[in-house]
FIDO-655788 format. One record per residue: residue in one letter; x, y, z of N, C-alpha, C, O in turn. Coordinates in steps of 0.1 Angstrom, whole numbers, padded with zeros to 4 digits, always signed. Layout:
! FIDO-655788
AXYZXYZXYZXYZ;...
! end
This chain:
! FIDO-655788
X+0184+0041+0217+0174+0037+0208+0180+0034+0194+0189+0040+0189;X+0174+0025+0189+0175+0018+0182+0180+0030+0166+0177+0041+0171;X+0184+0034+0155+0186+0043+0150+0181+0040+0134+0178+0029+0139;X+0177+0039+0122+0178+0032+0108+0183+0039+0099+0176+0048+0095;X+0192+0039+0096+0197+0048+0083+0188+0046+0069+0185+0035+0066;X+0186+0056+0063+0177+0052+0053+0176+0066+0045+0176+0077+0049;X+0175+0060+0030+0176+0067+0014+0160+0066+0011+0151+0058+0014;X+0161+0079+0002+0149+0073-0008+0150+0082-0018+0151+0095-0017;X+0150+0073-0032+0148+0076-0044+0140+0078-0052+0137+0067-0058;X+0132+0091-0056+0120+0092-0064+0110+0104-0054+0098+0105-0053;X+0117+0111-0048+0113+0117-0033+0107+0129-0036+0103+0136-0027;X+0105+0134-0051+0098+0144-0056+0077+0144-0052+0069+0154-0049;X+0075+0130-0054+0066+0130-0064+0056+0128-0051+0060+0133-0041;X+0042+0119-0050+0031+0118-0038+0037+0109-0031+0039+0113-0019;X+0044+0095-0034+0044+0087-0023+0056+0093-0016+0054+0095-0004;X+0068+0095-0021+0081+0100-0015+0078+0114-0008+0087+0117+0000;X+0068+0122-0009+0065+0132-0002+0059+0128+0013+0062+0133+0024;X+0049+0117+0010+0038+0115+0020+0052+0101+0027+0048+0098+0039;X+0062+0096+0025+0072+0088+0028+0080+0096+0043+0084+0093+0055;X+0080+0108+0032+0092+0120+0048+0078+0123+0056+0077+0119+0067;X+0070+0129+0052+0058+0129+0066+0056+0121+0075+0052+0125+0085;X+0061+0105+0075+0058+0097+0081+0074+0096+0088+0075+0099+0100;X+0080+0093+0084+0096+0093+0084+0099+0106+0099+0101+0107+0111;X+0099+0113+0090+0102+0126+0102+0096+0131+0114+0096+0141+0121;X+0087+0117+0113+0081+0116+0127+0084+0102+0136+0083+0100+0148;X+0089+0095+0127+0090+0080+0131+0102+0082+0141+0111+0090+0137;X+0105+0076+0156+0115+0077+0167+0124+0072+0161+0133+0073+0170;X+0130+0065+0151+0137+0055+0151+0146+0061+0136+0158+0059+0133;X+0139+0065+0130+0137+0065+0112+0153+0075+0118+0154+0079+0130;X+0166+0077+0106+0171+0091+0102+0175+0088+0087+0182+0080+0081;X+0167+0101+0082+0168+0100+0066+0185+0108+0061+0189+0119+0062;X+0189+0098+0057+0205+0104+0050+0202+0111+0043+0207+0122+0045;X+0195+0109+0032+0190+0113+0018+0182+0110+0009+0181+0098+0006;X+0172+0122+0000+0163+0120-0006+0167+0124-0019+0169+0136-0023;X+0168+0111-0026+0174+0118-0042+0163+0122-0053+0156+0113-0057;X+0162+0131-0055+0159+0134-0070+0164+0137-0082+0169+0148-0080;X+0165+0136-0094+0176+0141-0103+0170+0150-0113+0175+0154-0123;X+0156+0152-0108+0150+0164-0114+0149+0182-0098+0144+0193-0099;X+0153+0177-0090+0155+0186-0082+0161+0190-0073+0160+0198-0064;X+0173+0178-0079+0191+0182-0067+0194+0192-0066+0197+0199-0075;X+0196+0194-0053+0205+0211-0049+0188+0220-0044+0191+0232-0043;X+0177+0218-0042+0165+0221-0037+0161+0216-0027+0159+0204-0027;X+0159+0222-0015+0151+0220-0004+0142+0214-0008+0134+0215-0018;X+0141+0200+0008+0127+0192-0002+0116+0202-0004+0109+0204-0014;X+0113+0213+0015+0101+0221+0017+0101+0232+0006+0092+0239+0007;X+0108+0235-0005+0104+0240-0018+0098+0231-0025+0092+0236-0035;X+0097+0215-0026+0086+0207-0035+0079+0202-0024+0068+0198-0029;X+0078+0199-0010+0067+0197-0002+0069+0208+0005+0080+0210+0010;X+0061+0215+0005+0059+0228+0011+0055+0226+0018+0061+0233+0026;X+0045+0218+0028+0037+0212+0041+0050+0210+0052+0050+0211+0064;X+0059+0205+0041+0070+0204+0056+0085+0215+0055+0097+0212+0056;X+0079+0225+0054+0087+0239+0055+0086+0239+0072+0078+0236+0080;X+0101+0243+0072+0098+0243+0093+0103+0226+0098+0106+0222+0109;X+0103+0221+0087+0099+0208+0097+0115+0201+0095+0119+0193+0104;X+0121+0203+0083+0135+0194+0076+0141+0207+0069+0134+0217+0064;X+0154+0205+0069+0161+0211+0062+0174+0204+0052+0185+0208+0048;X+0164+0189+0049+0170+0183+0042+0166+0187+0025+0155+0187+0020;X+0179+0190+0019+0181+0190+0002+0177+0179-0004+0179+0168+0002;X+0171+0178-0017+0174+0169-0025+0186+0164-0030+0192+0174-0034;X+0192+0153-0033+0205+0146-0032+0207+0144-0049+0197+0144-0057;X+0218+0143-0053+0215+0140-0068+0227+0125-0065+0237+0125-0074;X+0228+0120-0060+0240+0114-0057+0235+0094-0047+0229+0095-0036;X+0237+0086-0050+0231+0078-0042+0240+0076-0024+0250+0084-0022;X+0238+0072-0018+0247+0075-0003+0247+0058+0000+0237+0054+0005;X+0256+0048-0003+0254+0036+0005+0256+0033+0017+0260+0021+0019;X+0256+0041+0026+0258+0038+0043+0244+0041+0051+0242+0049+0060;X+0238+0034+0044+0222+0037+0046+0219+0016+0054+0227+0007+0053;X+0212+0016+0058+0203+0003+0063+0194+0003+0051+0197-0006+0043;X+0182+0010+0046+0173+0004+0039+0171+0016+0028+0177+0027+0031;X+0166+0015+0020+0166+0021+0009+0151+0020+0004+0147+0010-0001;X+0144+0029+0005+0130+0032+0001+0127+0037-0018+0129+0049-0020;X+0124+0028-0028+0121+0033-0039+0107+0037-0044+0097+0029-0048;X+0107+0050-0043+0092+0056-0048+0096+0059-0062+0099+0071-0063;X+0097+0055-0069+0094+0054-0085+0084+0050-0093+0074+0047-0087;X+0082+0049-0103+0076+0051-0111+0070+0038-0115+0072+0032-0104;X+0067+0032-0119+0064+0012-0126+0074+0017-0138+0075+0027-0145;X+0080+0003-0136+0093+0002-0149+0106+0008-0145+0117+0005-0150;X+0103+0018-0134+0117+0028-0132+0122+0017-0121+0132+0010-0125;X+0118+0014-0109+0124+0008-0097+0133-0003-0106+0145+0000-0105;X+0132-0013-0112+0137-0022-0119+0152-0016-0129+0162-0022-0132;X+0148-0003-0131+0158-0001-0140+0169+0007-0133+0181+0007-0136;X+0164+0013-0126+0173+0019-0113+0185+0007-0109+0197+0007-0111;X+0174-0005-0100+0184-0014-0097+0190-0021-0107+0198-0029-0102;X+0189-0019-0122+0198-0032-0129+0209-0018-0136+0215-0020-0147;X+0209-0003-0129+0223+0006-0134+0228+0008-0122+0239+0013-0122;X+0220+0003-0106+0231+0010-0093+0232-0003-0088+0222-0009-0086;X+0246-0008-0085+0247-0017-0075+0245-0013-0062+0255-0007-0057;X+0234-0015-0055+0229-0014-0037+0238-0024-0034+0237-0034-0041;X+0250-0024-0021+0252-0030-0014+0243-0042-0009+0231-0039-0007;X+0246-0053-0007+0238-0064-0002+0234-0066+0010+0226-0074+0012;X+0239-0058+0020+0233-0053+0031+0221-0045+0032+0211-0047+0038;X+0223-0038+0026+0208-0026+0023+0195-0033+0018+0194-0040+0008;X+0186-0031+0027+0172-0033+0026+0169-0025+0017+0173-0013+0018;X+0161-0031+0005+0150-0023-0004+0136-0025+0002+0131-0034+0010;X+0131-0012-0005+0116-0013-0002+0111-0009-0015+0116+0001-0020;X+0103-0016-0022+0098-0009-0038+0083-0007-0036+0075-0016-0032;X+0080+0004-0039+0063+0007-0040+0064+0011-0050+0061+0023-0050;X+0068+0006-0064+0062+0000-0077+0058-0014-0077+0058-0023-0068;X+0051-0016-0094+0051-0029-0090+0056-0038-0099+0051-0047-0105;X+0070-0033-0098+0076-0042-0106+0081-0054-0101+0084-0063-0109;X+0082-0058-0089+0087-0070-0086+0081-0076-0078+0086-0083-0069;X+0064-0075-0080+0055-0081-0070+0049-0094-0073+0042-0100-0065;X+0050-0098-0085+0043-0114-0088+0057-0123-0088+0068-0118-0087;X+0057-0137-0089+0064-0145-0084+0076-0146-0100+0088-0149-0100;X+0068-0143-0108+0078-0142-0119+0087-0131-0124+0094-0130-0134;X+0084-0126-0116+0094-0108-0115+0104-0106-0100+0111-0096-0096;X+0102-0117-0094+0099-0112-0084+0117-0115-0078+0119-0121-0067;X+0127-0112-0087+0141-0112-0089+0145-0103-0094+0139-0097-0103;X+0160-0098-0088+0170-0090-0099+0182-0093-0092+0182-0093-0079;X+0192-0096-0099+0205-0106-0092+0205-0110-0086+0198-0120-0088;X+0211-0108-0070+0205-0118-0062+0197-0119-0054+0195-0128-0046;X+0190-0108-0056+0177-0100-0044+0165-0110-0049+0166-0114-0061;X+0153-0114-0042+0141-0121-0040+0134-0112-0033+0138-0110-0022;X+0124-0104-0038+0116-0095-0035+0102-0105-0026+0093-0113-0028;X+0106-0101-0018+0089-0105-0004+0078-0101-0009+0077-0090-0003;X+0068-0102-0015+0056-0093-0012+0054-0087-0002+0053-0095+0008;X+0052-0075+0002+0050-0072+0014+0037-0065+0018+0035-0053+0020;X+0027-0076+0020+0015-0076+0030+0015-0080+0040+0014-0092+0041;X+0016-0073+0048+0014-0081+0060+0009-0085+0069+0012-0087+0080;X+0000-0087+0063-0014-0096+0072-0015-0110+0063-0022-0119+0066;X-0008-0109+0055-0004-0124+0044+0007-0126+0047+0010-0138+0046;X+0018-0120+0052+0035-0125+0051+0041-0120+0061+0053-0117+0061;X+0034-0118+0068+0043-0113+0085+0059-0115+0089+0068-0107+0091;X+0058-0130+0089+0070-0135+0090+0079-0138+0076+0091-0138+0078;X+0077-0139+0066+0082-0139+0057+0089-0123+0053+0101-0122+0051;X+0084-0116+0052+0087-0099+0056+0095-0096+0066+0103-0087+0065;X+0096-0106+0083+0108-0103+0088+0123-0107+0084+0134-0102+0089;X+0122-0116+0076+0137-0120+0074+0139-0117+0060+0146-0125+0054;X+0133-0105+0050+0139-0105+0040+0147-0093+0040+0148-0084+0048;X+0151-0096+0028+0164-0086+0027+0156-0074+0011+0163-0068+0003;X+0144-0075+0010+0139-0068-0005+0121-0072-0002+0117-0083+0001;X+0112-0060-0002+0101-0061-0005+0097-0057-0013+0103-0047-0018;X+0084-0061-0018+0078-0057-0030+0063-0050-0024+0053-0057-0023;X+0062-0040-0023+0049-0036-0015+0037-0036-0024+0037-0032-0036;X+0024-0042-0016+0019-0040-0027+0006-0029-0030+0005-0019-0023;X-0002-0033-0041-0004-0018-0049-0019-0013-0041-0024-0022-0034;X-0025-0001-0042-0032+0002-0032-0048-0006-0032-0055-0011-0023;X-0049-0004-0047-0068-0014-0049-0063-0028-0042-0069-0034-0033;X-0047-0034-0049-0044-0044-0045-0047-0048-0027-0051-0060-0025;X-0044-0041-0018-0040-0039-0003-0056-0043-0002-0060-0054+0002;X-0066-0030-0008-0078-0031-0004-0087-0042-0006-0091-0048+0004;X-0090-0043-0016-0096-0058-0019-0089-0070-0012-0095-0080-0007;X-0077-0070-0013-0069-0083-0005-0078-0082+0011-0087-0090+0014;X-0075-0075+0017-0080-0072+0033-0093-0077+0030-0095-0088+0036;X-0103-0072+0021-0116-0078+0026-0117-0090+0019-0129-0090+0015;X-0110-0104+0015-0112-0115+0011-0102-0125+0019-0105-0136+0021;X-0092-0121+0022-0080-0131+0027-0087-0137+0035-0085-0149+0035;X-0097-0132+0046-0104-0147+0058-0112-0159+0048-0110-0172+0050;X-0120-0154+0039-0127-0164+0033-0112-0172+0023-0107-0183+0027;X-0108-0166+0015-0098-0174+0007-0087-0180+0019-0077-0184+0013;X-0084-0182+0036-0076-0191+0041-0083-0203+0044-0079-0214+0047;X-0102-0198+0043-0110-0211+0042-0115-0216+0032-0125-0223+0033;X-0111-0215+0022-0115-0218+0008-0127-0215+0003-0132-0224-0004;X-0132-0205+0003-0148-0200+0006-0148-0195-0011-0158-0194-0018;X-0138-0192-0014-0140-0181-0028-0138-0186-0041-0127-0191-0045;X-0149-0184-0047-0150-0187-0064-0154-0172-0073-0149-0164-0081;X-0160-0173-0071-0166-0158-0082-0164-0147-0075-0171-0146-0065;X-0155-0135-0077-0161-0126-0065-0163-0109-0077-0158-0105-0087;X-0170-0104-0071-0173-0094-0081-0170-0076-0069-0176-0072-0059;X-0164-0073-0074-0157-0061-0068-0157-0047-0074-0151-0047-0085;X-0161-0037-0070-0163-0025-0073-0151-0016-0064-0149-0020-0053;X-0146-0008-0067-0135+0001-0063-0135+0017-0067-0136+0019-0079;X-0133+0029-0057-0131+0037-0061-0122+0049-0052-0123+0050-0040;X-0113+0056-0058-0100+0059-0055-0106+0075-0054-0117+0080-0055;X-0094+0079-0051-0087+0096-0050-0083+0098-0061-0083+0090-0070;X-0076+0117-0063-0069+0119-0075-0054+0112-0073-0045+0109-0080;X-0056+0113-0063-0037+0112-0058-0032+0094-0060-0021+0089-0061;X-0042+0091-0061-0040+0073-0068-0035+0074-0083-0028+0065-0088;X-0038+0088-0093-0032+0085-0106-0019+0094-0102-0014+0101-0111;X-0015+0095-0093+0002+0105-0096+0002+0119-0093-0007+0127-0090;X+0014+0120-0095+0013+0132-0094+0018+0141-0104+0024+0151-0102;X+0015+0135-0119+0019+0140-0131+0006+0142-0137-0001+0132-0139;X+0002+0153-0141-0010+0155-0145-0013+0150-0163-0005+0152-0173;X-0027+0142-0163-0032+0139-0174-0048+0144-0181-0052+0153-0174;X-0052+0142-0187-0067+0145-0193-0074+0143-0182-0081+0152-0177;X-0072+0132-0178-0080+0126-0163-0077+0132-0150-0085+0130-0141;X-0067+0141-0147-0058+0142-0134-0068+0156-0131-0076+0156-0122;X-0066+0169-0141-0073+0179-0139-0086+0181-0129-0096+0174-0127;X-0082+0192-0123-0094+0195-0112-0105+0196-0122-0115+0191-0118;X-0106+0203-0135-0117+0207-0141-0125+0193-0145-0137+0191-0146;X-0115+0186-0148-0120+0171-0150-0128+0165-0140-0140+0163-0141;X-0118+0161-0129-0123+0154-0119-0130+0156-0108-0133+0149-0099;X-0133+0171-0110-0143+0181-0098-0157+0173-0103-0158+0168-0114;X-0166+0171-0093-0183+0166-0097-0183+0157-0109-0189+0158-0119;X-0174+0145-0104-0176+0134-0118-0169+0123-0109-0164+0124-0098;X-0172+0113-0116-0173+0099-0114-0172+0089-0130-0180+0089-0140;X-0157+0080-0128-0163+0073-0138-0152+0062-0139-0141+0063-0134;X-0158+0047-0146-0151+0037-0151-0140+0040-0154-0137+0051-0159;X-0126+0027-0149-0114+0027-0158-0111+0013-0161-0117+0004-0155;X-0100+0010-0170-0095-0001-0172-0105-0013-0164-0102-0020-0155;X-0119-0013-0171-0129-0025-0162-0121-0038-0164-0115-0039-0175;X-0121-0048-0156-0123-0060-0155-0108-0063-0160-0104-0074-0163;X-0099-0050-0159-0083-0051-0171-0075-0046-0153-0063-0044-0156;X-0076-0043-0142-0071-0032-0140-0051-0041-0137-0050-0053-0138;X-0042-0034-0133-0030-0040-0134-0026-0047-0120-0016-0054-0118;X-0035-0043-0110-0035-0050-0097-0038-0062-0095-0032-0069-0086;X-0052-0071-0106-0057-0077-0104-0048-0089-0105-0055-0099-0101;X-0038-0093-0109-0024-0107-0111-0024-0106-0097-0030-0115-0092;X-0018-0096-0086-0010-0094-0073-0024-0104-0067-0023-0112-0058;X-0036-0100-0073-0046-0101-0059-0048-0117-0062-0049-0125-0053;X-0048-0120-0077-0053-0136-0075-0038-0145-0071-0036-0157-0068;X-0030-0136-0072-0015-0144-0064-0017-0149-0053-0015-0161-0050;X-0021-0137-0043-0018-0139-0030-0033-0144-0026-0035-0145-0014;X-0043-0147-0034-0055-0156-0029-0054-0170-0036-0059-0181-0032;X-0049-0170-0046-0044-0186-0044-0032-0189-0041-0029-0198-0048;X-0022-0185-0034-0014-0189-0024-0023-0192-0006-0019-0200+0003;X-0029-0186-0006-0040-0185+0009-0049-0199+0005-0049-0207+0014;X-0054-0201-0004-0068-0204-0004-0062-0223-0010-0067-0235-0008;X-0052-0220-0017-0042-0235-0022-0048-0239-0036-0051-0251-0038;X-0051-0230-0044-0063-0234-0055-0061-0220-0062-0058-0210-0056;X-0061-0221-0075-0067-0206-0085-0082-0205-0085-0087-0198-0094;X-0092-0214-0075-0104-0211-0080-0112-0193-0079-0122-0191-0084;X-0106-0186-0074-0109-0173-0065-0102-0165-0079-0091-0164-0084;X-0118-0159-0084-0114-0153-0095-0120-0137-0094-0133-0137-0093;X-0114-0125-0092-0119-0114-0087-0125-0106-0101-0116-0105-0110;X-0136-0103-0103-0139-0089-0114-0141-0085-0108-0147-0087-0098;X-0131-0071-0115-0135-0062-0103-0133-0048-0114-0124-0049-0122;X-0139-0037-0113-0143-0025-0120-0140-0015-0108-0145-0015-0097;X-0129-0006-0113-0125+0003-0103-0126+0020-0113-0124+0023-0124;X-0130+0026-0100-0140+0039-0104-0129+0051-0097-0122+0049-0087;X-0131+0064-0105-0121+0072-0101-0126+0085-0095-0130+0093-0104;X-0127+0089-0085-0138+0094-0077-0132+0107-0076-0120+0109-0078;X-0140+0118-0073-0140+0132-0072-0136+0136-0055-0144+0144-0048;X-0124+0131-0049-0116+0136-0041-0101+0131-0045-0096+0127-0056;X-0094+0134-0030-0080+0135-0034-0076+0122-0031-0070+0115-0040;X-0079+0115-0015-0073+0106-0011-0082+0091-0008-0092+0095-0002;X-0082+0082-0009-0086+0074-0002-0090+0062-0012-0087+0064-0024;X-0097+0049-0008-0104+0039-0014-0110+0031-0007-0107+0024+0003;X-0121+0033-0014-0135+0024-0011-0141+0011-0017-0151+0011-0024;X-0135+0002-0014-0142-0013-0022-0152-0020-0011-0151-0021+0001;X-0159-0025-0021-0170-0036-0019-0171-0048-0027-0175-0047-0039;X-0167-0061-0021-0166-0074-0030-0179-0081-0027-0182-0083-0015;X-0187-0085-0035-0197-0096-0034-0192-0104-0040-0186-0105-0050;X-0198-0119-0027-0196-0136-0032-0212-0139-0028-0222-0132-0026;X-0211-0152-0029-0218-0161-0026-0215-0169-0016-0204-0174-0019;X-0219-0172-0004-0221-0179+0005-0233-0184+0016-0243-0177+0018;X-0232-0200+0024-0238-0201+0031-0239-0201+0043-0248-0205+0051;X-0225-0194+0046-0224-0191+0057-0237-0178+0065-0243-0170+0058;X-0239-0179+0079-0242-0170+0085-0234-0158+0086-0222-0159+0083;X-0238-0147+0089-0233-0132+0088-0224-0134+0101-0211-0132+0101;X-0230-0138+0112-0220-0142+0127-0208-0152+0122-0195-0152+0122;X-0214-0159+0119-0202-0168+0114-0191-0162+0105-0179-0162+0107;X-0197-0157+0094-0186-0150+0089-0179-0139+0096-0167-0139+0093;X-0181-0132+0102-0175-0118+0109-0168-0129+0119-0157-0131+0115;X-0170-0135+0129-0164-0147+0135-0150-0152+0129-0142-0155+0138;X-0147-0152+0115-0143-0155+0107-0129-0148+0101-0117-0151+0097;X-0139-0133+0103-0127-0123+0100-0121-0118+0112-0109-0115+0112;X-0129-0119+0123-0123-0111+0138-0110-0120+0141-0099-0116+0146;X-0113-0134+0137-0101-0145+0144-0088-0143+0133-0077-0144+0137;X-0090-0141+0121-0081-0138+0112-0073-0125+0115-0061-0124+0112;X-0079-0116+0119-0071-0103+0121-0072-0099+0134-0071-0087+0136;X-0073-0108+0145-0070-0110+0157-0061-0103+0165-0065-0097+0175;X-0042-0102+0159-0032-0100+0160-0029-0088+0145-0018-0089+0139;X-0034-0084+0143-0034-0075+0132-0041-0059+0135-0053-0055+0133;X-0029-0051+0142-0031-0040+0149-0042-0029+0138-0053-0023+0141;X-0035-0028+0121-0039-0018+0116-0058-0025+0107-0066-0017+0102;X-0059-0040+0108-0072-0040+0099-0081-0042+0113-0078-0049+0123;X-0088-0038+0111-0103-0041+0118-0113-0038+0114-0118-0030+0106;X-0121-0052+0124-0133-0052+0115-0140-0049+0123-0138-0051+0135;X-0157-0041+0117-0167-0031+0126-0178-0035+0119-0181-0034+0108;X-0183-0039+0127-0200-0043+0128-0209-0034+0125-0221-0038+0121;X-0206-0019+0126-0213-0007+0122-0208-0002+0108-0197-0006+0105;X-0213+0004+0101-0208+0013+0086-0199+0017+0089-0196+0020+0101;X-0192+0019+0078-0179+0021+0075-0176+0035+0066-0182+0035+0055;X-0168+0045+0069-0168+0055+0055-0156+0059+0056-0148+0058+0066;X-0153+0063+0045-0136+0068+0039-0131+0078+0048-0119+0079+0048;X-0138+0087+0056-0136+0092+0064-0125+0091+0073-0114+0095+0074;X-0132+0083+0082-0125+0074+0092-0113+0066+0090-0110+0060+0100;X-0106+0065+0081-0094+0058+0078-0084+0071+0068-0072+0070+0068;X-0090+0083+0060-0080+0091+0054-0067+0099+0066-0070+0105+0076;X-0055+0097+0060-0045+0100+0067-0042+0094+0085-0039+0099+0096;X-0043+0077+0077-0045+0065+0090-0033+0054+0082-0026+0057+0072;X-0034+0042+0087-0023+0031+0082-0036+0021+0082-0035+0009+0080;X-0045+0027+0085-0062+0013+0090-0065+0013+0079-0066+0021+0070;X-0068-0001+0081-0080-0009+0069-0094-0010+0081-0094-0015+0092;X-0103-0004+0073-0120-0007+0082-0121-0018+0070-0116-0020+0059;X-0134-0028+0083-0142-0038+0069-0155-0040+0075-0156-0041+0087;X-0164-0040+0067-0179-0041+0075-0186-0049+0066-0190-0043+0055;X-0189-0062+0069-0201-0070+0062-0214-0070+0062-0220-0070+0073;X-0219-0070+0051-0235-0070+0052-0237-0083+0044-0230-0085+0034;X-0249-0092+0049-0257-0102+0042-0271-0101+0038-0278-0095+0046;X-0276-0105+0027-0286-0101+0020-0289-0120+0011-0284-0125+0000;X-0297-0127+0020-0299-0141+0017-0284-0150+0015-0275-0150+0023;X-0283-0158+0003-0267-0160+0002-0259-0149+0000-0247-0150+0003;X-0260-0143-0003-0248-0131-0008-0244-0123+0006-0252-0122+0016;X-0229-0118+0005-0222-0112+0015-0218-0099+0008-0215-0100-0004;X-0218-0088+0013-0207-0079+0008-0195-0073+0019-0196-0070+0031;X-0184-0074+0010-0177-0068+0024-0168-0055+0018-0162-0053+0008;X-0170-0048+0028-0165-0031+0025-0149-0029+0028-0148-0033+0039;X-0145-0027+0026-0132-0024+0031-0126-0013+0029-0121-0014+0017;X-0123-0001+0035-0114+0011+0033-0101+0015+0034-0096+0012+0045;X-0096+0020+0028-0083+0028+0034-0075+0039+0022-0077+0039+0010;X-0066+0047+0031-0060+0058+0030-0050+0054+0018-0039+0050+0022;X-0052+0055+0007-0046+0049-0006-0025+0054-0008-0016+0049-0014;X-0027+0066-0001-0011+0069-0001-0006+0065+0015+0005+0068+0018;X-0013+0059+0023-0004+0053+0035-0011+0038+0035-0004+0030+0029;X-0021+0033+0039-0023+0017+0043-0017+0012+0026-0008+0003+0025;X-0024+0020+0013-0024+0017-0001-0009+0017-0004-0006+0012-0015;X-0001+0022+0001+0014+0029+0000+0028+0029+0004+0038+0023+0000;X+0026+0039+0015+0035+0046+0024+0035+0041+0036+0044+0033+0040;X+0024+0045+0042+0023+0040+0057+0026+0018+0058+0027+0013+0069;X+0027+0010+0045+0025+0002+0049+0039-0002+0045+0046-0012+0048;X+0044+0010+0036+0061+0007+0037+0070+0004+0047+0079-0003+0048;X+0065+0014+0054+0069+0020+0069+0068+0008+0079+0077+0003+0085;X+0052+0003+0080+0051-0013+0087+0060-0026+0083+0061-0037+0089;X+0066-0020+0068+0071-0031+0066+0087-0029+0070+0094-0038+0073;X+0090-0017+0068+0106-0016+0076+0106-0020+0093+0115-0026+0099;X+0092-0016+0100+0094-0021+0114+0093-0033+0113+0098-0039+0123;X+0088-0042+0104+0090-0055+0105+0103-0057+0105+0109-0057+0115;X+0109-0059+0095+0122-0059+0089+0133-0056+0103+0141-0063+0108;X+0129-0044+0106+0142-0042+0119+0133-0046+0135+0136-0041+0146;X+0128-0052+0134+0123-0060+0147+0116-0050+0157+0113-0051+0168;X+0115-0039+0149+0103-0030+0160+0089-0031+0160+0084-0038+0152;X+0082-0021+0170+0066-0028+0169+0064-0025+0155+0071-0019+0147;X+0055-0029+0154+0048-0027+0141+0044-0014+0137+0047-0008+0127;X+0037-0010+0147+0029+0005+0149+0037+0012+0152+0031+0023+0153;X+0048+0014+0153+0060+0024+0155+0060+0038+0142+0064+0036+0131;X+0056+0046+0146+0057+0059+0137+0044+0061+0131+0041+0071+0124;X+0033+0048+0134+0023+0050+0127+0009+0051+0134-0001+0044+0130;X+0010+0058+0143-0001+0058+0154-0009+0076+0148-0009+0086+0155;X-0013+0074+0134-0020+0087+0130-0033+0087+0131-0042+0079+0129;X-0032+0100+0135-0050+0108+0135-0055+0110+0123-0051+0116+0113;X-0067+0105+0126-0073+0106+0108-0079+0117+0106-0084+0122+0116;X-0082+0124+0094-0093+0136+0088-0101+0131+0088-0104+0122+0080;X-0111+0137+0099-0121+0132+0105-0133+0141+0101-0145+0139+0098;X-0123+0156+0102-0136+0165+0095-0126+0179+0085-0132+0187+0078;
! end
């Protein structure tokens, strides 16, 4: 069997936690090392305690280059600055879940060309690169439920609502982060500003061959831990059959999004790699729902889809998870 040697740096924090969860189950995955340089010489299961029993891998303070891919869970601004003080071998696959090198004008550092990596937009472009840029979790969400209309040019105005987990702001606590805070509350952030919104009109006018697809979108910070919930309204004259027609043929070959004719809830996709999407019509107007698990489809898990791209295995390899259902 096939074997991947593989690092990751930043392995303290949610995504590099929720990274070895997935990893130390994956057939294929063997993790050399997880560096931290706030917790070298510590068992990881003394900072993820969930996988006591499970690894008896240390934190590394040290980088290891006899690795195949190299997973960066860092910070925004850190992944960039990492790579312009360590020279990575040019063989070594990066994976970055910042987002520092996801728009076309970042999307360089020496000689590396960062892929965006969605992949239900860049399938094949994602197998032959040597650097991805994964992208960010509202970004994933709202992308999934417009990419059918924006490959038929369907999109002009679209107005989008969004709302997340605590575990979407980090795992560094703020005013906002607090349980006493965020227990029984709901509320606005960065409206109509948020930092996802460049990645999403990127990759919908690259799809659609036009900037006409202009997303507002107001994303809300919701009183659990994990997940996201968006709803995009457009305008159209299409029929509801026709549109779902629309989306089924688009994501046809597309193991983790589906689309469901019945309601949809956050439920059913927390601690999954799935995107649900469920449309409703209401005269011209469409809405379409779309969910998912903000530290794996939003994250982790779609890092993971993008290393089996990269090394020519199934896609679904390591990521056939049971969701928190109850």
């Amino acid at each position: 069997m096939q074997k991947i040697n593989i690092g990751i740096v930043g392995g303290a924090g949610y995504t590099g936690g929720e990274l070895l969860r997935v990893l130390l189950r994956h057939p294929n995955a063997n993790i050399s090392f997880v560096h931290s340089t706030s917790n070298a010489g510590e068992l990881v299961s003394k900072v993820h305690t969930d996988l006591l029993g499970d690894t008896d891998l240390v934190f590394a303070s040290e980088i290891n280059q006899a690795i195949d891919v190299l997973f960066l869970c860092v910070g925004h601004g850190d992944a960039k600055k990492f790579l312009a003080s360590n020279e990575i071998n040019s063989s070594v696959k990066i994976i970055d879940l910042s987002q520092d090198f996801r728009l076309a004008n970042t999307a360089s550092t020496g000689e590396r060309n960062f892929v965006y990596g969605l992949p239900e937009l860049q399938r094949d472009k994602i197998k032959s690169a040597n650097a991805i840029a994964n992208p960010g979790c509202f970004a994933t969400a709202i992308q999934l439920g417009l990419l059918p209309l924006a490959a038929k040019g369907l999109l002009k105005e679209v107005y989008t609502t969004g709302i997340t987990g605590s575990t979407g702001a980090g795992q560094g606590l703020s005013s906002t982060s607090h349980f006493s805070w965020r227990a029984n509350n709901v509320g606005a952030y960065k409206t109509l500003n948020h930092q996802h919104i460049n990645e999403i009109h990127q990759s919908l006018s690259l799809l659609q061959g036009n900037s006409n697809a202009v997303v507002n979108f107001v994303p809300w910070r919701g009183d659990f831990t994990r997940g996201i919930f968006v709803t995009s309204v457009i305008s159209t004259d299409l029929s509801i059959d026709a549109v779902y027609d629309l989306y089924n043929h688009f994501y046809a070959d597309h193991a983790f999004t589906i689309v469901s004719k019945s309601t949809i809830d956050l439920k059913q996709v927390v601690n999954t790699n799935k995107c649900l999407i469920h449309i409703e019509q209401q005269g011209n107007k469409i809405a379409v729902h779309s969910v998912i698990d903000n530290l794996l489809k939003g994250a982790v898990g779609q890092a993971v889809q993008n290393m089996n791209l990269i090394f020519d295995l199934e896609e679904t390899t390591g990521l056939k998870i049971k969701a928190n259902y109850f």
